[in-house]
C-alpha positions as CSV (number, residue, x, y, z in Angstrom):
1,X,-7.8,22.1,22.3
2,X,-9.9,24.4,19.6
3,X,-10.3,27.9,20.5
4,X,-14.2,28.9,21.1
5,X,-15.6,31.5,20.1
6,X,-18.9,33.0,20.9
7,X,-19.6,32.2,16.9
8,X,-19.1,29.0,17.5
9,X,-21.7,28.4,20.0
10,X,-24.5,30.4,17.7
11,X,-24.1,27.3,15.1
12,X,-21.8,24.5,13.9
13,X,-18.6,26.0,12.1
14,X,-18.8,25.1,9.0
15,X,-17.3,27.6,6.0
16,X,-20.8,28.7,5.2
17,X,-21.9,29.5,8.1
18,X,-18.2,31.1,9.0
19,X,-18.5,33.0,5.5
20,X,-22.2,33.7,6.7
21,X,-21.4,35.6,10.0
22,X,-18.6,37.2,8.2
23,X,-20.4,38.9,5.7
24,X,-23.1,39.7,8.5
25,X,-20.6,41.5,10.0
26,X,-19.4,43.3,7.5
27,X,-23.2,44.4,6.7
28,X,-23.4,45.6,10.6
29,X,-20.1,47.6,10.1
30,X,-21.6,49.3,6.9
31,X,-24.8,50.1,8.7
32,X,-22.9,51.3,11.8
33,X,-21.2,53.6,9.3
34,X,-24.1,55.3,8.7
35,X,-24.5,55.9,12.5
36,X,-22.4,59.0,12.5
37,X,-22.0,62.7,13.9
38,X,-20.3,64.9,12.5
39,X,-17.5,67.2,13.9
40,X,-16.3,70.9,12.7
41,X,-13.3,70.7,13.5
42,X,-12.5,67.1,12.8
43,X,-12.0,65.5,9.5
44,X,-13.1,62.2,10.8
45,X,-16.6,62.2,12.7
46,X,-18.1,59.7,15.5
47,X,-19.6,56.2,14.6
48,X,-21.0,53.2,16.1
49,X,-18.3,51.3,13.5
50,X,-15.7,50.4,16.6
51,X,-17.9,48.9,18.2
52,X,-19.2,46.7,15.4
53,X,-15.7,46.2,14.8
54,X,-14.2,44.8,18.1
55,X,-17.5,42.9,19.2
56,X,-17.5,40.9,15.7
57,X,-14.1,40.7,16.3
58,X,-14.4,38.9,19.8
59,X,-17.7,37.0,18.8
60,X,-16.1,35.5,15.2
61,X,-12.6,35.0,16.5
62,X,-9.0,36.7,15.0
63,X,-9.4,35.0,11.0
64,X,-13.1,36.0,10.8
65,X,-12.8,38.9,12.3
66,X,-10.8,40.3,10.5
67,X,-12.1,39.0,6.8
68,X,-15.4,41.0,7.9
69,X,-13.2,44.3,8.2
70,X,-11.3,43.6,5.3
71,X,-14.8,42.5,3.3
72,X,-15.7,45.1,4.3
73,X,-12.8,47.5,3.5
74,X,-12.3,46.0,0.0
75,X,-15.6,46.3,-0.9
76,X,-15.2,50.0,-0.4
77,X,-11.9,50.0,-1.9
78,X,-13.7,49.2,-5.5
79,X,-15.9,51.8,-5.0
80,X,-19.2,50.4,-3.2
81,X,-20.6,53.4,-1.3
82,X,-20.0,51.2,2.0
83,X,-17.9,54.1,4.6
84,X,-19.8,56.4,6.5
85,X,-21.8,58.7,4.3
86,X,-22.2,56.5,1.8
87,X,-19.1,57.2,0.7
88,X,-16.9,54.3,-1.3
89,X,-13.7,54.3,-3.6
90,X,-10.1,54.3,-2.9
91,X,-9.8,57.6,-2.9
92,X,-11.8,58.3,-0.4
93,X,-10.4,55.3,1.5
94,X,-6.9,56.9,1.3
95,X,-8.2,59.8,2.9
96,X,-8.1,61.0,6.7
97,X,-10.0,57.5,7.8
98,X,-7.8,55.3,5.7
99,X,-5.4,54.8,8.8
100,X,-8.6,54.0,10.6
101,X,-10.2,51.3,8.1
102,X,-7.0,49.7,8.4
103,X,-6.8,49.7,11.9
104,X,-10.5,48.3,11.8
105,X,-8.7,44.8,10.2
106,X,-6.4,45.2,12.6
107,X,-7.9,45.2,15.6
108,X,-10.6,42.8,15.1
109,X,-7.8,40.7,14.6
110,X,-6.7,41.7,17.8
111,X,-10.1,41.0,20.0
112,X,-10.8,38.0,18.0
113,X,-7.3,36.8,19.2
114,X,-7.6,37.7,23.0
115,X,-11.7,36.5,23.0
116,X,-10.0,32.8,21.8
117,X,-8.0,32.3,25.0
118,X,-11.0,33.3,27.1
119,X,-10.8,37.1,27.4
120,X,-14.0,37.8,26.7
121,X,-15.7,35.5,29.2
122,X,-15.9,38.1,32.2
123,X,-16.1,42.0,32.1
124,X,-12.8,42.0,34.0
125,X,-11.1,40.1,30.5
126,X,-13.4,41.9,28.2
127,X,-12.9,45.3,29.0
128,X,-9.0,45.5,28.7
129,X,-9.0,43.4,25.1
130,X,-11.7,45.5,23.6
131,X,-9.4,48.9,25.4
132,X,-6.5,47.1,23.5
133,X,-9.0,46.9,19.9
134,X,-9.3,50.5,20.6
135,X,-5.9,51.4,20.9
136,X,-4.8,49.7,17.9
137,X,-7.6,51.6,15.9
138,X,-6.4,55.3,17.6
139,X,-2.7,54.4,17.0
140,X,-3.1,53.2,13.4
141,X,-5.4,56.1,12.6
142,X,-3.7,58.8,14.8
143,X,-0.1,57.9,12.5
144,X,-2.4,57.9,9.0
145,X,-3.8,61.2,9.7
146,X,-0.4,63.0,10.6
147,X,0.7,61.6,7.0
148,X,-2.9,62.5,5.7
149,X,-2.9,66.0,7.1
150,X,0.9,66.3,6.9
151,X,0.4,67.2,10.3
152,X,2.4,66.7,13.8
153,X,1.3,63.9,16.3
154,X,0.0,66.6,18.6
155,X,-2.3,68.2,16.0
156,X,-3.2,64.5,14.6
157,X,-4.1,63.2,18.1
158,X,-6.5,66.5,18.8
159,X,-8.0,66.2,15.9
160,X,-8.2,62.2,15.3
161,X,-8.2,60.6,19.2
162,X,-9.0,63.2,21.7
163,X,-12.6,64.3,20.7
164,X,-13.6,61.0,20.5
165,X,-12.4,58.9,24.2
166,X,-15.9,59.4,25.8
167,X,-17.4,57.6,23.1
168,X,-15.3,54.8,23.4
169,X,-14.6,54.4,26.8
170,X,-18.6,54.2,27.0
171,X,-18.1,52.0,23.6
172,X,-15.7,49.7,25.1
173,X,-17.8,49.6,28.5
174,X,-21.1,48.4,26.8
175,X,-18.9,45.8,24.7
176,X,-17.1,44.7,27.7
177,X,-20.3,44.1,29.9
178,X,-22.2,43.0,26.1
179,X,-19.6,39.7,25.6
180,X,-19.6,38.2,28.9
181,X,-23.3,38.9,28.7
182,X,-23.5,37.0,25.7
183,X,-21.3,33.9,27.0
184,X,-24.1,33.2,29.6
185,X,-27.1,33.8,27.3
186,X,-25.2,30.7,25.2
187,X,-25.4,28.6,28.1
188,X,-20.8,28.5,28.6
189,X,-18.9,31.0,29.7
């Protein structure tokens, strides 16, 4: 049995159209970059990207998923202003959200995975693989910013987890209730 994703009910999977929704979600993850508000006393500041990141995940499935976050990250690698703030390059890349674009890959591995053996058919799956998304993105960026800021895990986790859990716990709420949502607008769930 083929795992289904919510891609796969969109169109026939064929490469182009699984190249097609990869890029598209690359796109969306640069846009969502641009969604962003700052912090003073954070170098990395709120954006829509998780979101962007674990729904494409769960909606492509774990090998699309993650080329979208690694188009995406390699295209900013070489220098496309495609990170938030139109920033690009791999310096930048290397800096205090490196851990985090990583973690992006990741973790849309990660939903894409779950969302293949039917977690993200009812809010009651959905909600626990996107949580698990997010914790792959905090643990991978949390441990890149203590090496970043040459910092301990206290001071990285104030400054690169704690100010943002509302966000995603109202993030991973809307994505939880958005997939299963999307399963019965397709017609399956």
């Amino acid at each position: 049995m083929q795992a289904v994703v919510l891609a796969d009910r969109w169109s026939a999977r064929t490469r182009v159209s699984t190249a097609t929704l990869v890029v598209a979600v690359a796109v969306l993850t640069f846009v969502a970059a641009q969604i962003r508000i700052p912090l003073p006393f954070t170098p990395v500041p709120i954006t829509a990207q998780t979101l962007v990141v674990l729904v494409g995940g769960a909606a492509l499935g774990w090998r699309a998923g993650a080329a979208a976050q690694a188009l995406y990250v390699a295209v900013g690698l070489v220098g496309v202003p495609v990170f938030q703030d139109l920033n690009g390059g791999w310096t930048y890349a290397t800096g205090a959200t490196g851990g985090y674009l990583v973690g992006f890959i990741v973790a849309a591995a990660v939903t894409g995975f779950l969302a293949e053996r039917g977690q993200d058919r009812t809010v009651w799956g959905a909600v626990p693989a996107i949580l698990f998304g997010t914790v792959v993105i905090y643990g991978m960026g949390v441990t890149w910013l203590m090496h970043v800021l040459g910092t301990d895990l206290a001071d990285a986790l104030t400054k690169g987890m704690v100010p943002f859990v509302l966000g995603d716990l109202a993030k991973i709420v809307v994505a939880g209730m958005a997939l299963p949502a999307l399963w019965k607008l397709t017609g399956r769930s």
